[in-house]
C-alpha distance (Angstrom), angle and dihedral (degrees) to the residues before:
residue distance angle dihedral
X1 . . .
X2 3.89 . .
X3 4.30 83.2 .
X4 3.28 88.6 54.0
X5 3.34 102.4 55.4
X6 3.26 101.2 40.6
X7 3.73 88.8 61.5
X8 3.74 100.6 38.5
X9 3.65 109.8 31.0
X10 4.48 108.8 74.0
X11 3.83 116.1 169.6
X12 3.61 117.6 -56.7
X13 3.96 104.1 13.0
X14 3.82 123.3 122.0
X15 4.18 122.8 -144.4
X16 3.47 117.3 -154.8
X17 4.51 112.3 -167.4
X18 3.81 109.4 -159.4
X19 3.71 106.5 -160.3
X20 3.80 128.3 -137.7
X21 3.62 146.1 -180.0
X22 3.47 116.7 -94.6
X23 3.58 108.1 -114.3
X24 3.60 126.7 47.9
X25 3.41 120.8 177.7
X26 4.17 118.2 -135.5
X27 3.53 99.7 -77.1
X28 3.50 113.9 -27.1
X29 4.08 115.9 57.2
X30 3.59 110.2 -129.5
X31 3.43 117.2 -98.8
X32 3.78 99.3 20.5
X33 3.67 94.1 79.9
X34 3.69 113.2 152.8
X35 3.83 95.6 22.6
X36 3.81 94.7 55.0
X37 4.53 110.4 101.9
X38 3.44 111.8 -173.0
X39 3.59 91.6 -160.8
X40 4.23 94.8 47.3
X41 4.39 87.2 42.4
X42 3.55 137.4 49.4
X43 3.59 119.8 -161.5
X44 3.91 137.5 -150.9
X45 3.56 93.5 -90.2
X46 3.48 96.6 51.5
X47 3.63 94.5 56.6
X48 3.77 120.7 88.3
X49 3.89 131.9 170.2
X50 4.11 127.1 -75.4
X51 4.03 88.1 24.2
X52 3.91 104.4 140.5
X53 4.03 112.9 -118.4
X54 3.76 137.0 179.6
X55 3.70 146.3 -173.4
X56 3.32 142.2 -131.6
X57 3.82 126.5 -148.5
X58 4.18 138.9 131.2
X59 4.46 108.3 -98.8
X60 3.87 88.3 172.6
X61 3.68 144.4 -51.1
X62 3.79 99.8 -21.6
X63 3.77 82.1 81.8
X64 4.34 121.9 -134.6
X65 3.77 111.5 -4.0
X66 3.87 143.8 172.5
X67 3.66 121.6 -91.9
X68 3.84 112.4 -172.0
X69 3.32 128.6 -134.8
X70 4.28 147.7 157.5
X71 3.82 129.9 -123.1
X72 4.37 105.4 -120.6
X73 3.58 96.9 -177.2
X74 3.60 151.1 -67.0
X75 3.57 131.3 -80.9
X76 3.75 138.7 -166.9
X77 3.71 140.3 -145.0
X78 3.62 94.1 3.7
X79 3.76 91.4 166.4
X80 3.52 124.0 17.5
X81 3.70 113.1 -146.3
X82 4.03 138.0 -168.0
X83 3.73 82.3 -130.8
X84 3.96 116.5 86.0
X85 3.45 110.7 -80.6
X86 3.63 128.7 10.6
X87 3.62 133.3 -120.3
X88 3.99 127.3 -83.4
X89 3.76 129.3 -171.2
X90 3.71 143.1 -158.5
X91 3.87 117.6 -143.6
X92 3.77 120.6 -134.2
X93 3.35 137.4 173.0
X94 3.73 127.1 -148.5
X95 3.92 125.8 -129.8
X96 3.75 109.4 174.6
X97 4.08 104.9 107.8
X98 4.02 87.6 -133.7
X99 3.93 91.9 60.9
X100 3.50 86.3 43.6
X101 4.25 97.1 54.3
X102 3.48 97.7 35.2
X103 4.10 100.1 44.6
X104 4.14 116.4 -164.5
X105 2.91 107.9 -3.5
X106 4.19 127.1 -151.9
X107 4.07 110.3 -120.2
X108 4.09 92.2 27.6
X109 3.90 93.1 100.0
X110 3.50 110.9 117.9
X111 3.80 91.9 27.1
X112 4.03 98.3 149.0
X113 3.62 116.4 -120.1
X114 3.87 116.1 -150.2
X115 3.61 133.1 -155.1
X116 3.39 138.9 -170.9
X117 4.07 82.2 -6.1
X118 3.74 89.3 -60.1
X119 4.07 127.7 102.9
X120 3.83 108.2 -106.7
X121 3.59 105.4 163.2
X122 4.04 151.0 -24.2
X123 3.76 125.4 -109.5
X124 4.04 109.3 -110.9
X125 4.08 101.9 149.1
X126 3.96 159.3 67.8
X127 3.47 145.9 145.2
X128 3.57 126.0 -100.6
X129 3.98 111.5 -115.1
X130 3.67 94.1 8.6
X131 4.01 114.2 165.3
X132 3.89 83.8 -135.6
X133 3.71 144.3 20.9
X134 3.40 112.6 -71.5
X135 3.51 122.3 -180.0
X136 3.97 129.2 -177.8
X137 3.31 118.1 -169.5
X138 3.66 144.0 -154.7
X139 4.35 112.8 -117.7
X140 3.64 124.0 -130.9
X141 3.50 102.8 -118.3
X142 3.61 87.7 58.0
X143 3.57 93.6 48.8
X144 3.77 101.5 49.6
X145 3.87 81.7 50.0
X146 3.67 90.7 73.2
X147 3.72 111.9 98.8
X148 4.01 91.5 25.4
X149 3.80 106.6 81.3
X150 3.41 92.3 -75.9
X151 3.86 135.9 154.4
X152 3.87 106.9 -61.7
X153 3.55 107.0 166.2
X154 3.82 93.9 149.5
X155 3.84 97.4 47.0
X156 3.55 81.2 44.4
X157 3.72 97.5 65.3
X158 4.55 93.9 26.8
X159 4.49 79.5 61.3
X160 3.56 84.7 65.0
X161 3.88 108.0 51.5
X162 3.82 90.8 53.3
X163 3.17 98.8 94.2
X164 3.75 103.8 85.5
X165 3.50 98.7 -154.3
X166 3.92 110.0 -116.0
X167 3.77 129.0 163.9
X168 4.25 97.6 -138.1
X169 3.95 80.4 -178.3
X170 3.51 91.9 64.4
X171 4.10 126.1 70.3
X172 3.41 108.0 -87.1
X173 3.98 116.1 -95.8
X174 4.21 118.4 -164.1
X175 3.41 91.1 -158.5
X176 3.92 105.1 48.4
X177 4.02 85.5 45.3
X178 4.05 84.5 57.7
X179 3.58 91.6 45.7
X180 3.70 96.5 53.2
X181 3.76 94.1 36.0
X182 3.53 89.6 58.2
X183 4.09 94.8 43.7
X184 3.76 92.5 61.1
X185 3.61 89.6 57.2
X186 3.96 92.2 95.9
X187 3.65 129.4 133.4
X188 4.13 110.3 -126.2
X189 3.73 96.8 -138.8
X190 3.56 133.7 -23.4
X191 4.06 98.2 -151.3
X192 3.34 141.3 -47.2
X193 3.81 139.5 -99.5
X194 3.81 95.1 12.0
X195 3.46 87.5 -47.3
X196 4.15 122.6 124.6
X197 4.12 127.2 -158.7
X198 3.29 112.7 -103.4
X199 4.31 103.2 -94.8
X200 3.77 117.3 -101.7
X201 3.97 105.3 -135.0
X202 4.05 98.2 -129.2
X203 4.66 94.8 -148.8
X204 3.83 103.9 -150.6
X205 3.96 124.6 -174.7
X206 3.30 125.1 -172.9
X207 3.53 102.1 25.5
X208 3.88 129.8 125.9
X209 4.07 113.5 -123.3
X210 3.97 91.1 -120.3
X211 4.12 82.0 57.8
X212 3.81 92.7 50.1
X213 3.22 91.1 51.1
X214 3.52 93.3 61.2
X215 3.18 90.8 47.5
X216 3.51 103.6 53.1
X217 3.72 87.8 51.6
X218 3.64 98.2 64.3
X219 4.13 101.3 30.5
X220 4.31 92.0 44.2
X221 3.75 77.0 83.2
X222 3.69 95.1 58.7
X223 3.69 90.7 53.7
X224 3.74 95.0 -101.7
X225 4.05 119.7 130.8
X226 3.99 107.7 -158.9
X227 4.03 115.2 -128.8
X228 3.63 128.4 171.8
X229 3.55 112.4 -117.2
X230 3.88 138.5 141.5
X231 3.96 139.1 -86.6
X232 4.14 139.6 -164.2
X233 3.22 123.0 -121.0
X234 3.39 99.7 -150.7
X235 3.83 90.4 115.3
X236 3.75 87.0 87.8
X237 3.51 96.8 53.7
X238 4.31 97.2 -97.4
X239 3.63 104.2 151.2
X240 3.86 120.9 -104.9
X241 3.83 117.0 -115.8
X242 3.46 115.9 -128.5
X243 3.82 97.1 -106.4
X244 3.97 87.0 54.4
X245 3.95 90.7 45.7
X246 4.08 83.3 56.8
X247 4.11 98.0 43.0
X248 3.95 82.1 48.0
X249 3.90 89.9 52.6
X250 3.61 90.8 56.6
X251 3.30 106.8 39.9
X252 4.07 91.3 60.3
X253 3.98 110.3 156.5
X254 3.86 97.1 -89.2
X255 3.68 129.0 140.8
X256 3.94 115.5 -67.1
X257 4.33 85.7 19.2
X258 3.74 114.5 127.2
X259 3.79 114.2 -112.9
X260 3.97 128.4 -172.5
X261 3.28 135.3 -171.7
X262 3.59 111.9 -139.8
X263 4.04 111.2 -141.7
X264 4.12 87.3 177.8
X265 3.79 127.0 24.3
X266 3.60 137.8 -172.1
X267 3.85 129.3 26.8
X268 3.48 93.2 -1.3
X269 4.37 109.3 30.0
X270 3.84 133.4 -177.7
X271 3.93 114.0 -171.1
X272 3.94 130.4 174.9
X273 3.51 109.5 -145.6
X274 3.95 136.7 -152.4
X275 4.10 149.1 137.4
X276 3.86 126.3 -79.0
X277 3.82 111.5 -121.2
X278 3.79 103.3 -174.6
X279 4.20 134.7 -2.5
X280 4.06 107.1 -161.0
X281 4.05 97.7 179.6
X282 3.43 112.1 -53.3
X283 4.30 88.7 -16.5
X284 4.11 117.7 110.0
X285 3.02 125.9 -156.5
X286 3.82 126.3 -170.3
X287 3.67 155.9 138.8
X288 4.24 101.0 40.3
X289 3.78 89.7 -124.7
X290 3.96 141.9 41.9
X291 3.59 122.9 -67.6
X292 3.55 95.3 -144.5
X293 4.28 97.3 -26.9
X294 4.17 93.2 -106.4
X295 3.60 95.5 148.7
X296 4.06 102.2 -145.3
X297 3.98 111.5 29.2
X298 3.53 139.3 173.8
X299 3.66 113.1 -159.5
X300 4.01 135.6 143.1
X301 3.77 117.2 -90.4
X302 3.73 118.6 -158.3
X303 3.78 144.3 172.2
X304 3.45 119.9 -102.6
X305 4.14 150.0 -166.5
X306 3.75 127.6 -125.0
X307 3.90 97.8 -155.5
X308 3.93 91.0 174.0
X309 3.64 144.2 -45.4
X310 3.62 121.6 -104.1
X311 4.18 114.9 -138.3
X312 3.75 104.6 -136.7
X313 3.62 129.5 -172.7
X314 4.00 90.8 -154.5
X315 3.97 90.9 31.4
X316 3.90 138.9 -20.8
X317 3.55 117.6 -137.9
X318 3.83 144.2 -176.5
X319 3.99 106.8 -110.2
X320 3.86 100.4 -149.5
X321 3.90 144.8 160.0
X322 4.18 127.5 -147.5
X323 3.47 112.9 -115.4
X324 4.01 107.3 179.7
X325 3.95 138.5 -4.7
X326 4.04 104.2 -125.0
X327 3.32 106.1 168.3
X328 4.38 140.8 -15.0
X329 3.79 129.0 -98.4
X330 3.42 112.9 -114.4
X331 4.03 111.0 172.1
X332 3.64 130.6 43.8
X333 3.68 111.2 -175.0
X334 3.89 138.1 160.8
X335 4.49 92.0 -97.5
X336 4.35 94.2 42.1
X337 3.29 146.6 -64.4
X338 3.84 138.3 -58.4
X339 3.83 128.1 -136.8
X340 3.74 140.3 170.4
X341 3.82 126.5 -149.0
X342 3.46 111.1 -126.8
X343 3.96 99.6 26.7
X344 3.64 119.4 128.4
X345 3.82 112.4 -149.3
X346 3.97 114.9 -149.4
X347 3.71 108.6 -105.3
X348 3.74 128.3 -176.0
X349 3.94 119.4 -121.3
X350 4.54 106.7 -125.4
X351 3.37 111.3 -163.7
X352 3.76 116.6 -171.6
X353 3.95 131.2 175.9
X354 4.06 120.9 -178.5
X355 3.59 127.4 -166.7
X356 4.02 109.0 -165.7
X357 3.42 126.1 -172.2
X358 3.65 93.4 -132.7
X359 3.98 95.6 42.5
X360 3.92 117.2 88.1
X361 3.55 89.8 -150.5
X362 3.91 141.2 48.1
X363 3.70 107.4 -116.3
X364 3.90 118.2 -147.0
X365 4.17 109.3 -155.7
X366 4.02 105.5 -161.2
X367 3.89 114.7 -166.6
X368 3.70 154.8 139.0
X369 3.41 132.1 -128.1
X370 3.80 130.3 -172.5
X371 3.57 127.5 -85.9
X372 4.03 95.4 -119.6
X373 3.78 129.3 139.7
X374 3.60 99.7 -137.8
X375 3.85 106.2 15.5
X376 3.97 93.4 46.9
X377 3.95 90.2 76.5
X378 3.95 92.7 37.1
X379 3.76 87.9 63.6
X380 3.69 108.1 31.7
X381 3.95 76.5 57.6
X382 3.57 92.2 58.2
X383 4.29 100.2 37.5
X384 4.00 83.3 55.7
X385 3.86 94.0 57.6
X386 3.89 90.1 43.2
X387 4.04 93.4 50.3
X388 4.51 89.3 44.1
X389 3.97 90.8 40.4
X390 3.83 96.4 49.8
X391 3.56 87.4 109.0
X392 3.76 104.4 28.0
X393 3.50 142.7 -82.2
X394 3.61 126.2 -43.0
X395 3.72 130.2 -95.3
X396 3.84 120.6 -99.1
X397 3.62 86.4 -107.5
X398 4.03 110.8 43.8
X399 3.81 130.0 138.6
X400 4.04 125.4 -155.6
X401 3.60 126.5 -140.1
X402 4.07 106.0 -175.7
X403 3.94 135.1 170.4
X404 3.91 119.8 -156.6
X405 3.99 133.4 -167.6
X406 3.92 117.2 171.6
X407 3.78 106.8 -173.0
X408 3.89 123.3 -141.3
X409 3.61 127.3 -167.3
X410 3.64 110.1 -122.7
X411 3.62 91.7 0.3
X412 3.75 139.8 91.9
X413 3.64 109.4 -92.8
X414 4.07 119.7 -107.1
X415 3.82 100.4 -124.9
X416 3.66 131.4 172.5
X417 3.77 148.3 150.4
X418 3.75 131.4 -159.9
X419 3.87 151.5 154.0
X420 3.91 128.0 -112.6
X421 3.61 128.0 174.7
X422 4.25 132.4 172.9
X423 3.48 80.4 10.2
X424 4.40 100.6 89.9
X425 3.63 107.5 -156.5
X426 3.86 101.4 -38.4
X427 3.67 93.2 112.6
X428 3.50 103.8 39.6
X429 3.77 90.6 42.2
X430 4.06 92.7 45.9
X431 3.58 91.4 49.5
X432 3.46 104.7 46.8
X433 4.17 88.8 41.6
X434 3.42 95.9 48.5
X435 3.73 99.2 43.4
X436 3.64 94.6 54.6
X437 3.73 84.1 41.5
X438 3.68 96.7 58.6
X439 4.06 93.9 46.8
X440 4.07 97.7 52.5
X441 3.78 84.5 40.4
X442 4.04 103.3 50.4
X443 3.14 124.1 112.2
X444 3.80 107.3 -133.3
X445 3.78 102.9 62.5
X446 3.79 154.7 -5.8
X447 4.19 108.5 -86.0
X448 3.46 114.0 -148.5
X449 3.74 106.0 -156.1
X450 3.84 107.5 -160.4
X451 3.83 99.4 176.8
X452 3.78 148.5 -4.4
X453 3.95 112.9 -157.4
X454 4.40 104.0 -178.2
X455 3.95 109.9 -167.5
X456 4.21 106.4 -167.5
X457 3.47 127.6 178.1
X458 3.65 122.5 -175.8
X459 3.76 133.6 -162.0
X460 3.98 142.7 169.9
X461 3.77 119.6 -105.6
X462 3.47 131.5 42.4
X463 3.84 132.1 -97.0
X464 4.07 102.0 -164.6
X465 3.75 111.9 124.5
X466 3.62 129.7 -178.5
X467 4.38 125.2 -148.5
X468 3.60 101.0 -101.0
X469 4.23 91.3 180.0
X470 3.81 139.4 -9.3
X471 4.23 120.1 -154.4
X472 3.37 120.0 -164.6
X473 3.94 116.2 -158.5
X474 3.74 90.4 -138.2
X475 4.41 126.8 -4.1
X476 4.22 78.8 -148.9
X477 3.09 126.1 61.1
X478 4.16 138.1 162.8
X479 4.26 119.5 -121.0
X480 3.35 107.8 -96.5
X481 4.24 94.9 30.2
X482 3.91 123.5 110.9
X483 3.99 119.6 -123.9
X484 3.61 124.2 -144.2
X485 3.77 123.0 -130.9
X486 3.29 127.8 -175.3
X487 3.87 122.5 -174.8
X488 4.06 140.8 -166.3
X489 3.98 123.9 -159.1
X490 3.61 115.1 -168.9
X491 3.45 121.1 -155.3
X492 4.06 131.0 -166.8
X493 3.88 90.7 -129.0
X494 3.79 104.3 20.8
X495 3.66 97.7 40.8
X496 3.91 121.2 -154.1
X497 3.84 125.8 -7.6
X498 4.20 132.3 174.6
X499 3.38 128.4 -137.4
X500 3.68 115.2 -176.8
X501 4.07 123.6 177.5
X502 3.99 135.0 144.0
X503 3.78 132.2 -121.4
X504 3.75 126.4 -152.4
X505 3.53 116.9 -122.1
X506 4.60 105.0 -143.3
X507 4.07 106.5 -113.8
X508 3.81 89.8 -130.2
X509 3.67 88.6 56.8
X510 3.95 103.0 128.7
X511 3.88 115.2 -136.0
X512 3.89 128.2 -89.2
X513 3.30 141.7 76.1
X514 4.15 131.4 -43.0
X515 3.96 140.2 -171.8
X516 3.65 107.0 -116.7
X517 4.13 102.9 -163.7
X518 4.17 121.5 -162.3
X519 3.73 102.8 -174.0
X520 4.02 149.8 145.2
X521 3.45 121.3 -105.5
X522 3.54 101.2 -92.4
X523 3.53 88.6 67.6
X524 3.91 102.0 39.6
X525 4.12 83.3 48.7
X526 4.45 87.4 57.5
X527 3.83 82.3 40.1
X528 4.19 86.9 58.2
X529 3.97 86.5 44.6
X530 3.38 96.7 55.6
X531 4.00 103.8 30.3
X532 3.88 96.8 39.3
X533 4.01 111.5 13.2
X534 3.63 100.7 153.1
X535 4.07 78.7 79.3
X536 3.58 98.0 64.6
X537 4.28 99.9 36.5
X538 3.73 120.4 87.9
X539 4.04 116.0 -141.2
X540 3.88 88.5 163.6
X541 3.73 140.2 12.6
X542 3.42 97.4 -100.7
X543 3.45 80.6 49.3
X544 3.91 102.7 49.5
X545 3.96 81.6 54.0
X546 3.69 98.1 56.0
X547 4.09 89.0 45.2
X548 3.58 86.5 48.9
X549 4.47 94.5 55.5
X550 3.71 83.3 40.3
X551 3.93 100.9 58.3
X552 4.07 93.3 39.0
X553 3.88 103.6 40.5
X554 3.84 87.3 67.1
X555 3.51 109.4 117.2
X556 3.90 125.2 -123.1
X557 3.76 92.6 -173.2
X558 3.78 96.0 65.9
X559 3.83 138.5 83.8
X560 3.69 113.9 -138.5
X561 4.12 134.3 -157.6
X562 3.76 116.5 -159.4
X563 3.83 123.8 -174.3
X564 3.74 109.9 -165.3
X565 3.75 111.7 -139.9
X566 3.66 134.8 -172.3
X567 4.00 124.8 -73.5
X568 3.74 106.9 -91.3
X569 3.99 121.7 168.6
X570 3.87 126.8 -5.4
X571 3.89 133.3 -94.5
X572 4.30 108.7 -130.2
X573 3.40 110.8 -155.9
X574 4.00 98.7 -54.0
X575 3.66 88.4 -17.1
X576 3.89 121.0 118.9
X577 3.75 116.1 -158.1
X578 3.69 103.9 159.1
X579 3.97 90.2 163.5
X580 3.29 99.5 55.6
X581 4.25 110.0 132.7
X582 3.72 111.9 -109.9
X583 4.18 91.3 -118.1
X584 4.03 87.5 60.1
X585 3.67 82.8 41.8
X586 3.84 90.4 61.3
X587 4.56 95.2 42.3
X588 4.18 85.6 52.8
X589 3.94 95.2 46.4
X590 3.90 87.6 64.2
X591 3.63 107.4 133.1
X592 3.83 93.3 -145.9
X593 4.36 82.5 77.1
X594 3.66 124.6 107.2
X595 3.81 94.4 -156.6
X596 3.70 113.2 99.5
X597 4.24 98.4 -115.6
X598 3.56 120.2 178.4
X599 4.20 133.4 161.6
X600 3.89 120.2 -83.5
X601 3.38 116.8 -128.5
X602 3.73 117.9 -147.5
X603 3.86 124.1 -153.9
X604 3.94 137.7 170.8
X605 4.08 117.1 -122.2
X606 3.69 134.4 -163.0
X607 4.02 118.6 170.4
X608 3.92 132.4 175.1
X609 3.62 137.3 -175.1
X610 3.60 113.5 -109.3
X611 3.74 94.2 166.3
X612 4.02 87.1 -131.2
X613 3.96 132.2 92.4
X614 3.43 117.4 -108.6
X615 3.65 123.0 -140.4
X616 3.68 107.7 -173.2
X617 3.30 150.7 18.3
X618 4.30 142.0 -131.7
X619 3.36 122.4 -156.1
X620 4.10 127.6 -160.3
X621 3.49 140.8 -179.6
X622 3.92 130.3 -117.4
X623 3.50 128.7 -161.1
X624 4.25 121.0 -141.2
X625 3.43 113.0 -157.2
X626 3.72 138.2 -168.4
C-alpha cells in the first residue's frame, strides 16, 4: 500500500478504492442473477488501470454533479474476513480541484462511482490523517447483494449485542437497565486496515448546543459527525409551500441525491444523512456500507437538500435539511442500505409540553421517533434534553415536577408522575429511557408502543430535606395502643418543618421488640424490593407492565413510617396470601413443590406529603408489652 502510494499519489490528487467481493464470476456475479446488466454494471474484471472514472454526488445547490476521477489500479484481498470471500478494491484517484480542497467529506458515502460509463461502485471510505482525499468505496455487486443472502459479516456480529443483558428474574433496577442500555450502544467496526467509513453527518434541528454536545459524544462512535441543519414538517400533515413542493421535485431519490433517514421528526428532528447509489423500481440503494449493521430495519427514508459543503480541517461535511419521507429502510447490511419508495416505517408519536420558570409561555414539542429496540430510548433520551434545555441549563438549585403516559396497544398503559430536584433530568430521562427500554427489549412479547405524552415542569430552588429528629410519644407501648410520632425535615432553603401523626399498634400483636423505620422514598422503594419483590419482577408481559407502574408510582414527595411485623402467611409465585394459617403454611412449604413459595412478611405503613425529597432515613425500636 505504502509502494503504491508513493508511486501513484503526487501533490494534489485524490484516490478513491471501491471494494469488492472476491470472486466474481464471468459476467454475472453469483447470486445476483437476474438483476445483474452488463451494459448498466461494470465489474472488477472489467476494470483495468488509466480508464477515466467519475462520480456523481450533490456539493450544494447546483443539485447532483460530476466529479472526475482516474482508475490507479486494482487490488486484492484487502481485508480478509471469516465470512466467505474476502474483500477486493479498485484504486482511484480523484482530479476535480473541489475533491481535492475539501478532502472526505461526511454525507458523500454512497456517492456512485462510474466507469467506463457504467456504475461500478459507491464511495464508503478513507483514511484517517491522509495528506489527500482518499476515498474507498463500496462496489455494486456487493451492494445489490444486500438483502439476498449475501455476505453480512457486520449484521452478523450487531444480531448478537441486542440482547441487552437484563436479569427479568431479578427486581427491577432503573439504573442497571440505563447502564446496560447504554453499553450496547457500540459501533461493530469502524473500517478496516487503518482505514475509517466515510462519517454520516447526523442534521439536528431544534436542539440546544449543550444537547449536541452530548450527542456528539456518544454517536462520534457510530461514525456520525453532528451538524445543525433543517427539517419539514410535513410528516404531520402541515402543508408544503410551493417552493418546498419544487425543492422536493428535484431532489427525487436518484443516484448522486442526498437521502436521510430521519431517527426524530418534527419540532425537534435527528436525521442521518448520505448519497443514493442505485434505484431498481421502487428498490434504494445507498450509503456503500452499514448504517449501524442491524440486519432487518425499519426506519423513515426521506428526500433531502445539500445547501453546501463545509471545508473542515478536522472533517468536511454536507450541511443539509430533510425535505420529505418517501419511503422506509428496510435492510442494514455490511455493503449499504436498502429502501423502498412508498414504504411507511412505524413511528411512535412524542408528545412533550415544558413549563419553565423563565419562559412566558408553555411550549408543546410534537414528534416522532422510530420504532427501534435499542435506538428508540437513545433518542427519546436526547429529544427530552432538547425540549427542557430550549432555554438553557438549569440553576444550581432547580426542582422537577413531571407527568408520564407511555401508551401500549392492547396493553395497560405505563403511567406515572413524580418529583425530582438537584438531580437535572437524570431521573426523568432514566426513567422514561429505561422503561421504554425494558418493554422493546423483553423477552416475552412484541410491545407496541402507541404513544409517549412527557408533562415537565421546572422551577428554581430545591425541595430535598433530610430527618433532622424523630420523637416517639412512648419507646413501650401495649398491643392494641396507638404511638405518637412526631417528625422534623430540615431543608437547606425551607429550613425546619414537623410532621406529627400516630400509628396503631394490631391487638394480637405478640410482645417484643420491632424496627420502626421513618424514611424517603428511596429507602421505602429498597424496603419493597426486599420485603415484597415479586412486585417489582416481570415473569410475563403483563407482568413486566405491572412491575414497571409499581417501581415508578412511588412517591419522592412523601415521608413514610414502617413497623416491621412478624412473618405471617406465604407469597406463591406472585401470589400474596398473608392469612394463610400456620398448619397450611407448613403442607405448601413442602420441598417436593415446583411453585416458587416463600414467607410473607407483614409490615404497618403511614406516609404524608411533605412536598420535599427526603434523603434519609432513622430507624428506632419499640417495645410491646403484655
Amino acid at each position: 500500500m505504502l509502494k503504491l502510494r508513493q508511486n501513484f499519489i503526487p501533490f494534489r490528487f485524490c484516490i478513491v478504492i471501491v471494494l469488492t467481493g472476491a470472486l466474481y464470476a464471468a459476467g454475472e456475479p453469483r447470486g445476483l442473477e437476474g438483476i445483474w446488466d452488463p451494459d448498466r454494471y461494470i465489474s472488477l474484471d472489467e476494470i483495468e488501470p488509466g480508464m477515466e472514472a467519475y462520480c456523481l454526488t450533490e456539493y450544494g445547490v447546483a443539485g447532483i454533479e460530476k466529479f472526475g476521477m482516474e482508475v490507479v489500479d486494482v487490488i486484492r484481498n484487502i481485508n480478509p474476513s471469516s465470512s466467505p470471500g474476502s474483500r477486493d478494491a479498485i484504486l482511484v484517484k480523484g482530479t476535480d480541484e473541489r475533491f481535492i480542497h475539501t478532502g472526505p467529506v461526511a454525507g458523500c458515502s454512497g456517492s456512485p462511482v462510474y466507469i467506463d460509463g457504467r456504475l461500478a461502485g459507491a464511495l464508503a471510505f478513507t483514511w484517517s490523517y491522509a495528506k489527500d482525499p482518499l476515498y474507498g468505496a463500496t462496489p455494486i455487486a456487493e451492494m445489490l447483494a444486500v438483502g439476498r443472502g449475501g455476505r453480512a459479516d457486520i449484521s452478523e456480529q450487531r444480531a448478537g449485542q441486542v440482547d441487552i443483558g437484563i436479569d427479568f428474574t431479578a427486581p427491577i433496577d432503573f439504573a442497571e437497565v440505563d447502564r446496560r442500555l447504554r453499553s450496547r450502544l457500540v459501533r461493530a467496526s469502524s473500517g478496516f486496515r487503518g482505514a475509517n467509513y466515510l462519517p454520516c453527518p447526523l442534521i439536528t434541528s431544534g436542539l440546544p448546543a449543550e444537547v449536541c454536545e452530548q450527542l456528539s459524544a456518544v454517536v462520534e462512535p457510530f461514525g456520525f459527525v453532528v451538524v445543525a441543519g433543517g427539517s419539514s414538517r410535513s410528516e404531520f400533515g402541515v402543508r408544503s409551500s410551493p417552493e418546498h413542493a419544487a425543492l422536493s421535485t428535484q431532489n427525487e431519490l436518484v443516484p448522486g441525491a442526498c437521502l436521510a433517514v430521519p431517527m426524530v421528526s418534527g419540532d425537534i428532528s435527528m436525521s442521518i444523512s448520505g448519497t443514493v447509489t442505485e434505484v431498481i423500481g421502487d428498490k434504494v440503494y445507498a450509503f456503500g456500507h452499514f448504517l449501524l449493521g442491524y440486519g432487518q430495519i425499519d426506519l423513515p427514508m426521506a428526500t433531502a437538500k445539500v445547501h453546501t459543503v463545509v471545508s473542515n480541517m478536522a472533517s468536511s461535511f454536507k450541511l443539509t435539511s430533510v425535505l420529505e419521507t418517501v419511503g422506509a429502510v428496510t435492510t442494514d447490511e455490511a455493503t449499504g442500505i436498502v429502501g423502498k419508495i412508498g414504504a411507511e416505517a412505524k413511528m411512535i408519536p412524542l408528545t412533550i409540553r415544558i413549563d419553565r420558570y423563565n419562559d412566558t409561555e408553555k411550549r408543546l414539542y410534537n414528534c416522532r421517533l422510530m420504532n427501534n429496540r435499542m435506538l428508540t430510548p437513545f433518542y427519546l433520551r436526547m429529544v427530552v434534553a432538547g425540549a427542557a434545555f430550549q432555554l438553557g441549563d438549569l440553576p444550581l438549585e432547580h426542582m422537577i415536577e413531571y407527568e408520564v403516559d407511555i401508551g401500549i396497544k392492547d396493553a395497560e398503559s405505563v403511567t406515572f408522575e413524580n418529583i425530582s430536584s438537584g438531580m437535572g433530568l437524570n431521573e426523568v430521562v432514566m426513567e422514561c429511557y429505561s422503561c421504554i427500554g425494558l418493554l422493546m427489549n423483553n423477552p416475552y412479547g412484541e410491545v407496541d408502543i402507541e404513544s409517549i405524552n412527557i408533562e415537565i415542569r421546572i422551577m428554581p430552588g430545591s425541595v430535598v430535606s433530610h430527618i433532622w429528629s424523630v420523637d416517639l410519644s412512648d419507646s413501650k407501648v401495649k398491643a392494641g395502643q396507638s404511638i405518637e410520632i412526631s417528625a422534623v425535615l430540615e431543608s437547606v432553603l425551607a429550613g425546619k418543618k414537623q410532621y406529627q401523626w400516630s400509628l396503631e399498634i394490631p391487638e394480637d400483636l405478640r410482645e417484643g421488640k420491632y424496627e420502626l423505620t421513618i424514611c424517603g422514598q428511596r429507602d421505602y422503594e429498597r424496603f419493597l424490593v426486599k420485603t415484597v419483590p415479586h412486585r417489582f419482577i416481570a415473569q410475563n408481559l403483563p407482568g413486566l407492565i405491572e412491575a414497571l407502574n409499581n417501581s415508578l408510582q412511588i412517591d419522592r414527595n412523601k415521608l413514610y413510617c414502617l413497623l416491621a411485623l412478624p412473618s405471617g402467611g406465604v407469597i406463591i409465585e406472585t401470589a400474596e396470601l398473608p392469612d394463610l394459617p400456620a398448619t397450611k403454611v407448613l403442607l405448601l412449604q413442602d420441598t417436593k413443590r415446583a411453585l416458587r413459595i416463600r414467607p410473607y412478611s407483614h409490615w404497618l405503613e403511614r406516609n404524608l406529603e411533605t412536598g420535599t425529597i427526603v434523603i434519609d432515613k432513622k430507624v428506632l425500636q419499640i417495645t410491646v408489652e403484655k
